[in-house]
C-alpha positions as a Markdown table, in Angstrom:
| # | Residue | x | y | z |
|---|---|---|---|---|
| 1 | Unk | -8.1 | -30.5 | 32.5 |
| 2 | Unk | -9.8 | -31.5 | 29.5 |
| 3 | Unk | -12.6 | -29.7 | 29.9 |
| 4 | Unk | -9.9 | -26.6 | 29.8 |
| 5 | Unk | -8.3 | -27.8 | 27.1 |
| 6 | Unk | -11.4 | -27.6 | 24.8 |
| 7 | Unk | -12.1 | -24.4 | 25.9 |
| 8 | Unk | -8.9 | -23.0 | 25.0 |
| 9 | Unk | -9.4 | -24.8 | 21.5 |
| 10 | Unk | -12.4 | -23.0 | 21.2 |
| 11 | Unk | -11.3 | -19.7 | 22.1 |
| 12 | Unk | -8.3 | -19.8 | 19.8 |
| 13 | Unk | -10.4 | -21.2 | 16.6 |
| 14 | Unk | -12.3 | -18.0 | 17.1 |
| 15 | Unk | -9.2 | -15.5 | 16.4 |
| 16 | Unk | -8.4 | -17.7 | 12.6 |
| 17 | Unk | -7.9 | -15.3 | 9.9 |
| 18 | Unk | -7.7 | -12.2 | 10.9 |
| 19 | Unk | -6.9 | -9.8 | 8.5 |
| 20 | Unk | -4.3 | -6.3 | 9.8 |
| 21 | Unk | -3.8 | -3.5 | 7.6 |
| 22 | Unk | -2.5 | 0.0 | 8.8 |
| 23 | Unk | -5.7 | 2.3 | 7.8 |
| 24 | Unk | -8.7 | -0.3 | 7.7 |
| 25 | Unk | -9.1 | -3.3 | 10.1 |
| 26 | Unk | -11.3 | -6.2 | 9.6 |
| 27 | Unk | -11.9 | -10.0 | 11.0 |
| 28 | Unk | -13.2 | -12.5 | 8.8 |
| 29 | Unk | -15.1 | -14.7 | 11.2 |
| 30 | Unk | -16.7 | -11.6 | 13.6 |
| 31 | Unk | -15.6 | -13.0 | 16.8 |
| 32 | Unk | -12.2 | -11.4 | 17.2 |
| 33 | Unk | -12.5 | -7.7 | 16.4 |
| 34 | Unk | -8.8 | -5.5 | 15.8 |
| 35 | Unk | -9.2 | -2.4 | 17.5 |
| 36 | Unk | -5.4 | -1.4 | 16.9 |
| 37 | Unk | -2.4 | -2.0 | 14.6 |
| 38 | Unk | 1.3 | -0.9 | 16.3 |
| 39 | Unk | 3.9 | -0.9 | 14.5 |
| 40 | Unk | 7.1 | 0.5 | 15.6 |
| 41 | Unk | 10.4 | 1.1 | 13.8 |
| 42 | Unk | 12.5 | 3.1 | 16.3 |
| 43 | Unk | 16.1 | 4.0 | 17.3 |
| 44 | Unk | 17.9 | 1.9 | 20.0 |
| 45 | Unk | 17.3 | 2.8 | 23.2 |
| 46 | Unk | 13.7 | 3.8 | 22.2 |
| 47 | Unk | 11.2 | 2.2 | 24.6 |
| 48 | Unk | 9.9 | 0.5 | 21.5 |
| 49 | Unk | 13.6 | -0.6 | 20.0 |
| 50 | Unk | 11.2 | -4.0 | 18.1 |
| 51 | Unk | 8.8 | -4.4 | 15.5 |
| 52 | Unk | 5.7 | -5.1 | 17.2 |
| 53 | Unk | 2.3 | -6.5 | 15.7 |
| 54 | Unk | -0.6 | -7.0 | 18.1 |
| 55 | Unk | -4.5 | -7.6 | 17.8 |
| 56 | Unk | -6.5 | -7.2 | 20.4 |
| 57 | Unk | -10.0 | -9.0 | 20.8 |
| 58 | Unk | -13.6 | -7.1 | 20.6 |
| 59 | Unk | -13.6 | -8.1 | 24.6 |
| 60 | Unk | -10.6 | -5.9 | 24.8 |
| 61 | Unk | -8.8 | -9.0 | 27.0 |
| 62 | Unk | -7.3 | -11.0 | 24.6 |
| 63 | Unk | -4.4 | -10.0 | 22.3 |
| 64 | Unk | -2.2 | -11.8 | 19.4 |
| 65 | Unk | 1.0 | -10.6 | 19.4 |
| 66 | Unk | 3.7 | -11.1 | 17.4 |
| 67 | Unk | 7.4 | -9.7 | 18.2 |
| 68 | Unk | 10.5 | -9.4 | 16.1 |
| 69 | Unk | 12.7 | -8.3 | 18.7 |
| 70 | Unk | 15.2 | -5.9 | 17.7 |
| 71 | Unk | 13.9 | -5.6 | 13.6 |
| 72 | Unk | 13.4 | -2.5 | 12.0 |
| 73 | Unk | 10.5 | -3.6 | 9.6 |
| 74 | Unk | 13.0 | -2.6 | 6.8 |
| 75 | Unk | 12.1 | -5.6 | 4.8 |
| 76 | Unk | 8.1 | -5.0 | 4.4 |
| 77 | Unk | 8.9 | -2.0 | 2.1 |
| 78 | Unk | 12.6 | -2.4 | 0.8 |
| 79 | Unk | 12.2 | -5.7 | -1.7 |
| 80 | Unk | 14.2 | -6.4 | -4.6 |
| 81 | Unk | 11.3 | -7.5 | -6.9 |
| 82 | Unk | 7.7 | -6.7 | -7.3 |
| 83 | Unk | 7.3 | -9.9 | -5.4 |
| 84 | Unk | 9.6 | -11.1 | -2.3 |
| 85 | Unk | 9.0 | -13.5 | 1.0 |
| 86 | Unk | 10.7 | -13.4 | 3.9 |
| 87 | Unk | 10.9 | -16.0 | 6.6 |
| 88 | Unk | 11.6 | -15.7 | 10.5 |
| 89 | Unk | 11.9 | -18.4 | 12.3 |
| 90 | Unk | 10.0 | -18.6 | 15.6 |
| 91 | Unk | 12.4 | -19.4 | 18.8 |
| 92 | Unk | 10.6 | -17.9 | 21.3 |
| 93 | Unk | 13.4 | -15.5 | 22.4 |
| 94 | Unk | 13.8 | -12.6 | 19.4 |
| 95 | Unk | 11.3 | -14.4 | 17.3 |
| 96 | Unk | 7.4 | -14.6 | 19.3 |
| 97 | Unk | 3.9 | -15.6 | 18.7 |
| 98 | Unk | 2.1 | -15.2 | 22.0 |
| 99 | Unk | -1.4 | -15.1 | 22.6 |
| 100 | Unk | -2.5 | -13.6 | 26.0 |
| 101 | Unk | -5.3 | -13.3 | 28.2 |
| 102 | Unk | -6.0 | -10.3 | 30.4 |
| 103 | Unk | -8.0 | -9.8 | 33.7 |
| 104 | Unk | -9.5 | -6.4 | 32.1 |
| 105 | Unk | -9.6 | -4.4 | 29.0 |
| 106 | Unk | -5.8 | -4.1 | 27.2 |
| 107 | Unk | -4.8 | -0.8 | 25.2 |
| 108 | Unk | -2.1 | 0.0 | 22.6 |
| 109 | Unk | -0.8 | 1.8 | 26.1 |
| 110 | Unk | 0.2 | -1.8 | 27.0 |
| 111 | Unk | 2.2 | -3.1 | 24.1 |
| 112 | Unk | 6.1 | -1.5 | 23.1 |
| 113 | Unk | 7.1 | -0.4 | 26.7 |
| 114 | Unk | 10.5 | -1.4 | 28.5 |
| 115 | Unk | 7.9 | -2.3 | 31.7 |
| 116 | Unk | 4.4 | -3.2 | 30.7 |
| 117 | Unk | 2.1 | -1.3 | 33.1 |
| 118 | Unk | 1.0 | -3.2 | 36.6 |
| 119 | Unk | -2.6 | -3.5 | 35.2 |
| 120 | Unk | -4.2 | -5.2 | 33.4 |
| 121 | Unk | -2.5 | -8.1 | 34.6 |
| 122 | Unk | -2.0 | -11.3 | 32.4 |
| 123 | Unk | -3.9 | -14.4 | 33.3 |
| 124 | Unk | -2.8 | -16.5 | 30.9 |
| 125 | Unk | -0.1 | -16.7 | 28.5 |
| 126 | Unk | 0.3 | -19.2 | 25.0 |
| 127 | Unk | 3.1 | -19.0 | 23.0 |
| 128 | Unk | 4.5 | -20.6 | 19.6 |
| 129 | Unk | 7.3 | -22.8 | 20.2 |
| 130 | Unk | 8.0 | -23.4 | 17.1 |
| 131 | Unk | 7.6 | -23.0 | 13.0 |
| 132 | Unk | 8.2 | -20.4 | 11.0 |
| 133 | Unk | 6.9 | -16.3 | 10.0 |
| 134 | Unk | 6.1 | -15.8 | 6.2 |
| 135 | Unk | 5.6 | -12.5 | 4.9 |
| 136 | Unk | 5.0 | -12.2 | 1.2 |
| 137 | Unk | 5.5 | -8.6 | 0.2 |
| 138 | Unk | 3.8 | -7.2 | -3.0 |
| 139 | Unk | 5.2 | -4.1 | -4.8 |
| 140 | Unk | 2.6 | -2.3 | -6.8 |
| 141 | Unk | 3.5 | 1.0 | -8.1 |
| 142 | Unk | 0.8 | 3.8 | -10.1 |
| 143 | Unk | 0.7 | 7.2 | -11.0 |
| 144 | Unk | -3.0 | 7.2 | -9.6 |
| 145 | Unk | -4.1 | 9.4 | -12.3 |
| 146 | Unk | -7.6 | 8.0 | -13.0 |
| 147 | Unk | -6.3 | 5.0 | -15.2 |
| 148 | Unk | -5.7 | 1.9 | -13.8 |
| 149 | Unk | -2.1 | 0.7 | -14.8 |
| 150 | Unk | -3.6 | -2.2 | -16.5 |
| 151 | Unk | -4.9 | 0.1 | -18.9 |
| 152 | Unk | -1.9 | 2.2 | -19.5 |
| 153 | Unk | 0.4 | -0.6 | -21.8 |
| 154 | Unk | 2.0 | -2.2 | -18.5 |
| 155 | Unk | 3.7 | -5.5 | -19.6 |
| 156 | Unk | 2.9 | -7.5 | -16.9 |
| 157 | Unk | 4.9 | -10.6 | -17.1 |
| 158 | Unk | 4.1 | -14.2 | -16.0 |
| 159 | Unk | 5.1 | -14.1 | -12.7 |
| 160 | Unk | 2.7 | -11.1 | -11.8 |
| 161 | Unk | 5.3 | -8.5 | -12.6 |
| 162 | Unk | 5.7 | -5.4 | -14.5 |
| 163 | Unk | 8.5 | -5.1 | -17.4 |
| 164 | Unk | 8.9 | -1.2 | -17.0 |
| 165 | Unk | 11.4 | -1.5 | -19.9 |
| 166 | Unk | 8.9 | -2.2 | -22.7 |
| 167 | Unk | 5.8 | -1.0 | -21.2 |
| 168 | Unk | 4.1 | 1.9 | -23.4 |
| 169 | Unk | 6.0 | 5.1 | -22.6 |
| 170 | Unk | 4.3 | 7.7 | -25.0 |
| 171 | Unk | 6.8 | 10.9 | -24.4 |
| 172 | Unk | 9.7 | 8.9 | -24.2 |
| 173 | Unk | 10.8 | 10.3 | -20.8 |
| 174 | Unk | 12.2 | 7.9 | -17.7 |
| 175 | Unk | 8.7 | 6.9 | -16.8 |
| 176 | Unk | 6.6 | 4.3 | -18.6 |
| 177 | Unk | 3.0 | 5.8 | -18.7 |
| 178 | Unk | 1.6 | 3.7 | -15.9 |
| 179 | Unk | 4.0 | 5.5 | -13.1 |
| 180 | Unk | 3.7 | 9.4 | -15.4 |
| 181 | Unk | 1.8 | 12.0 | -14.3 |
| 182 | Unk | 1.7 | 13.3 | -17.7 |
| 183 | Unk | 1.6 | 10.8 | -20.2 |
| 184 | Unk | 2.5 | 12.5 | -23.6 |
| 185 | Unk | 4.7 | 15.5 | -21.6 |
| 186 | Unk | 2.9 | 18.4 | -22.9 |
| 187 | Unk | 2.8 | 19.7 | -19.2 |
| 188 | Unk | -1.0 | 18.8 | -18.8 |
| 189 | Unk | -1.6 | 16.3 | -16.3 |
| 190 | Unk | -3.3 | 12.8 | -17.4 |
| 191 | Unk | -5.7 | 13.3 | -14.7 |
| 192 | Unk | -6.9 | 16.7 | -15.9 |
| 193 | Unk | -7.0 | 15.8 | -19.3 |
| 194 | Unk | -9.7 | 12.8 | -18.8 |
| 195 | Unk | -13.0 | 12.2 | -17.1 |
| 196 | Unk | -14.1 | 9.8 | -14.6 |
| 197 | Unk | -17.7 | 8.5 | -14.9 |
| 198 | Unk | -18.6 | 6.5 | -12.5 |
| 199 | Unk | -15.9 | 5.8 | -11.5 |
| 200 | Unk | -14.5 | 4.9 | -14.9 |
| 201 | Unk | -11.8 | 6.8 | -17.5 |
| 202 | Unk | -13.4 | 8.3 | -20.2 |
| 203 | Unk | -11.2 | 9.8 | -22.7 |
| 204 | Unk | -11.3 | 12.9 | -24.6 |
| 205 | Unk | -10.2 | 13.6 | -28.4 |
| 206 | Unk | -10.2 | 17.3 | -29.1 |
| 207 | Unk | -8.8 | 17.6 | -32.6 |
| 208 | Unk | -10.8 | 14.1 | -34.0 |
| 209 | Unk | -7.8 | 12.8 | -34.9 |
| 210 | Unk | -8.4 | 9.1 | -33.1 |
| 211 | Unk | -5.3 | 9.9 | -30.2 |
| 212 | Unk | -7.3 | 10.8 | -27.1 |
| 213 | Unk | -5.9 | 14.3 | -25.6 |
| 214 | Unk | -3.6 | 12.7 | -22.8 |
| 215 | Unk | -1.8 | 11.0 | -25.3 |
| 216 | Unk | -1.6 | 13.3 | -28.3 |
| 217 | Unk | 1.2 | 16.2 | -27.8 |
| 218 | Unk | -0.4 | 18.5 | -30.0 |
| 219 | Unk | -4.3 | 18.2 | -28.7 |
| 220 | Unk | -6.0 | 20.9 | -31.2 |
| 221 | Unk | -3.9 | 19.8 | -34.0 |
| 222 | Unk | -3.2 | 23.4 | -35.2 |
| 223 | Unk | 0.8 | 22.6 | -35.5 |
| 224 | Unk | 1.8 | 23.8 | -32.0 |
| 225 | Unk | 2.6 | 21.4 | -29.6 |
| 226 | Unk | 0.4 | 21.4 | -26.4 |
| 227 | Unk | 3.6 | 22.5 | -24.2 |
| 228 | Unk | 4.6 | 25.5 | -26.5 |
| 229 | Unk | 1.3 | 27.3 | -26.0 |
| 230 | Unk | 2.4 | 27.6 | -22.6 |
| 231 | Unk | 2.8 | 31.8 | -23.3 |
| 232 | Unk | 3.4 | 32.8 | -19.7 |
| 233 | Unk | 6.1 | 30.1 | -19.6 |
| 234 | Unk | 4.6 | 28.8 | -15.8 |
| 235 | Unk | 4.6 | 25.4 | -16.8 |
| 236 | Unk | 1.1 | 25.1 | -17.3 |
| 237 | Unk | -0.3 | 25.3 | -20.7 |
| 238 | Unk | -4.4 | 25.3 | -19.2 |
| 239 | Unk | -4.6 | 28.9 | -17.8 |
| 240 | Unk | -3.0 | 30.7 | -21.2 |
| 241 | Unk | -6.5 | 31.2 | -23.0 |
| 242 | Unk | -8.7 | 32.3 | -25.6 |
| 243 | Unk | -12.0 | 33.9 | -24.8 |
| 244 | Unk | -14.8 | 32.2 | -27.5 |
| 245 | Unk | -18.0 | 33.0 | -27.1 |
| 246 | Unk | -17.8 | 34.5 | -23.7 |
| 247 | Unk | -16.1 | 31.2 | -22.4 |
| 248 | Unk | -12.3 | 31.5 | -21.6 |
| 249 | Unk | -10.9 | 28.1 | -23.3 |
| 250 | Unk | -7.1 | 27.1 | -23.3 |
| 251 | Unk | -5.3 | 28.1 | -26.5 |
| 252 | Unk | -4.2 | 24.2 | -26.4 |
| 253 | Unk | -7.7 | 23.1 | -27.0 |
| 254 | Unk | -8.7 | 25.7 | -29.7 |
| 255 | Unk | -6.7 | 26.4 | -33.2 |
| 256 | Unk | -8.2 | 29.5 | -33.0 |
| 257 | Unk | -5.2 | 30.9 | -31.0 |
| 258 | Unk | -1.8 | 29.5 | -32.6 |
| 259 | Unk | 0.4 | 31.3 | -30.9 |
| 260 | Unk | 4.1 | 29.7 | -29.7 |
| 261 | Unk | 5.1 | 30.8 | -26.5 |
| 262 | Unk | 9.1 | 32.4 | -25.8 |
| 263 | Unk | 9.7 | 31.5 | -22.7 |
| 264 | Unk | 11.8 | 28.9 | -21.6 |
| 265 | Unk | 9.6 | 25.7 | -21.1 |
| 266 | Unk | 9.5 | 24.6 | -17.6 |
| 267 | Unk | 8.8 | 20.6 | -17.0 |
| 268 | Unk | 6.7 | 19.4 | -14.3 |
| 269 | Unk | 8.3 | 17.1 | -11.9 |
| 270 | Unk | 6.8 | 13.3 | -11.4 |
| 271 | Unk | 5.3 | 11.5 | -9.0 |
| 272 | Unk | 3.7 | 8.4 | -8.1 |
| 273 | Unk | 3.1 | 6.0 | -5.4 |
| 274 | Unk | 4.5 | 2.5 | -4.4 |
| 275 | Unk | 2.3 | 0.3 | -2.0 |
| 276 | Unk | 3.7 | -2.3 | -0.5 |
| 277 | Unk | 1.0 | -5.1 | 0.3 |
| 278 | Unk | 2.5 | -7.1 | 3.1 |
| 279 | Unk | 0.3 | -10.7 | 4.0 |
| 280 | Unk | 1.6 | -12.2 | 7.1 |
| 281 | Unk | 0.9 | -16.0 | 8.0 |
| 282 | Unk | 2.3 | -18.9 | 10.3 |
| 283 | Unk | 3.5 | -22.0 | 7.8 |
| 284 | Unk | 5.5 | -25.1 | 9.4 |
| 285 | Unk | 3.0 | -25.8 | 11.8 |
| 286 | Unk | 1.7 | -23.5 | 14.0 |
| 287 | Unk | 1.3 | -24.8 | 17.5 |
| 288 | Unk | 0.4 | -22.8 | 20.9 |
| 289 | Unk | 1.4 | -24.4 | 24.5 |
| 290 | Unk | 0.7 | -23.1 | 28.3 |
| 291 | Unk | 2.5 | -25.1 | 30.5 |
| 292 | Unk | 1.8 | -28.8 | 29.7 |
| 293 | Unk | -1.2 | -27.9 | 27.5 |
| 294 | Unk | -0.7 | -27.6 | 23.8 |
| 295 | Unk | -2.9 | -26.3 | 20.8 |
| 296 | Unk | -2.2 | -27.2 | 17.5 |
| 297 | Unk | -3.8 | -26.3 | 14.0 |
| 298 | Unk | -3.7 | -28.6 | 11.4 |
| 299 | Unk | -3.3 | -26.4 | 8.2 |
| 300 | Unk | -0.4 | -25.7 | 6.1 |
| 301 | Unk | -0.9 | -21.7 | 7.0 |
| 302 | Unk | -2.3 | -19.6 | 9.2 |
| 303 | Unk | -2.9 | -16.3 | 8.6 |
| 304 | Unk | -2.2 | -13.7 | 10.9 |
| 305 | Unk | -3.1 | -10.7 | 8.4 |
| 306 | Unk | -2.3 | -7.9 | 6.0 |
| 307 | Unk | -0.2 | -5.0 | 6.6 |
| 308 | Unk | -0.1 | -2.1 | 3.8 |
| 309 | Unk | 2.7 | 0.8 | 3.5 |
| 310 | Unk | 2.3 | 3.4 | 1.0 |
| 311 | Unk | 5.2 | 5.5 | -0.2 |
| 312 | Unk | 5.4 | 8.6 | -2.2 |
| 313 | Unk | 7.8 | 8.5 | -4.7 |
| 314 | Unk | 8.9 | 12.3 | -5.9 |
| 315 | Unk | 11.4 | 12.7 | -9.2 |
């Protein structure tokens, strides 16, 4: 029996800190390899009615499961600050930690059904009697258009988040620079009016005047705004041009051509993206038992892994 205990010691220490994320999947020590991430967030009387998070082992017959019977996984992407924590507490019933061992390889087919296929069979079972599911959720919303939001006057506050209210807004719109699309509203897009080198923003300044072009409303400075050389009124200012030299260049770019356009001016819409970084752990104590055989880690938290939702957001 001891012998077996210190096995099963073993073979549990080698599964520590694993790290889950929807799209890229890695271990930290090597041993215990995820080779797929299930989550499901169904309607009742769906075979999968639960929120289910399982890893399974680079053997293919061992998983770590965790259960949250009857949850909808609303709460890793509906938070009320940039920053939230939930807590479950585990009771082995609608609340589960189990850690399994198969008599062959397991597959995703396994997990989420009302009756878990006749093979493989499970050998052994270990479950959490006890302690307590922390997920720390992470709100971190960008425009991605080439600058990071750091560099785009967010106000990021002591506690890690982001005062929207007096970050830099340059046009003055609903959207603070760091979640526009098009920072100065002149219907050119931030992303088309920089470069990337190397995979850093370099910025350009037309008319000299110091204000690089995806903040500056009137980029040639020949006394049109940017948006009103927009003369086919299609809400795109960068294919009304200007052929110089025998190179077509938009009439915003040049004061060659200061023309206003007539037609009614038609705004691009916004967009951005909200990820919601999701790190899951055991904290009170995180104990495993089979029977009369117990395993229990002494640290303050053990991390079961990282699960990241991204969200468009279109206004």
């Amino acid at each position: 029996m001891l012998h077996l205990l210190k096995l099963k010691i073993q073979v549990m220490r080698n599964i520590l800190f694993l790290v889950l994320t929807l799209l890229i999947f890695s271990c930290d020590d090597g041993d215990f390899i995820i080779e797929e991430f299930s989550f499901d967030s169904t309607e009742i009387d769906n075979a999968c009615g639960q929120l289910t998070l399982y890893k399974i082992s680079e053997t293919g017959t061992e998983a770590l499961i965790l259960e949250l019977n009857g949850n909808d996984g609303s709460f890793l992407s509906n938070i009320e600050n940039q920053v939230d924590t939930t807590r479950f507490t585990i009771n082995n019933t609608s609340v589960k930690v189990l850690y399994r061992i198969f008599d062959d390889k397991v597959s995703s087919d396994y997990f989420c059904q009302n009756i878990p296929p006749t093979t493989p069979q499970v050998t052994e079972e270990w479950y959490a009697r006890s302690g307590t599911i922390q997920v720390v959720t992470t709100l971190i919303e960008d425009d991605e258009d080439g600058i990071p939001f750091t560099d785009e006057g967010a106000v990021v506050l002591e506690d890690g988040t982001i005062d929207k209210a007096n970050s830099q807004n340059t046009d003055g719109d609903a959207f603070p620079d760091y979640l526009d699309l098009d920072d100065d509203g002149d219907n050119v897009p931030t992303s088309e009016e920089i470069d990337i080198v190397d995979g850093v923003p370099v910025f350009r300044d037309t008319d000299g005047d110091g204000i690089p072009n995806h903040l500056d409303p009137d980029d040639d400075n020949d006394g049109i705004l940017t948006i009103d050389e927009d003369l086919n009124g299609d809400g795109n200012p960068a294919n009304d041009t200007t052929i110089i030299d025998g190179v077509a260049v938009p009439n915003y770019l040049t004061s060659v051509t200061a023309v206003a356009g007539t037609n009614e001016i038609i705004k691009r819409k916004n967009s951005y993206k909200q990820i919601y970084t999701n790190v899951i752990s055991f904290v009170d104590g995180f104990q495993l038992e089979n029977g009369s055989e117990e395993i229990k880690y002494d640290v303050e938290e053990y991390i079961f892994g990282t699960y990241i939702i991204e969200n468009p957001v279109n206004e």
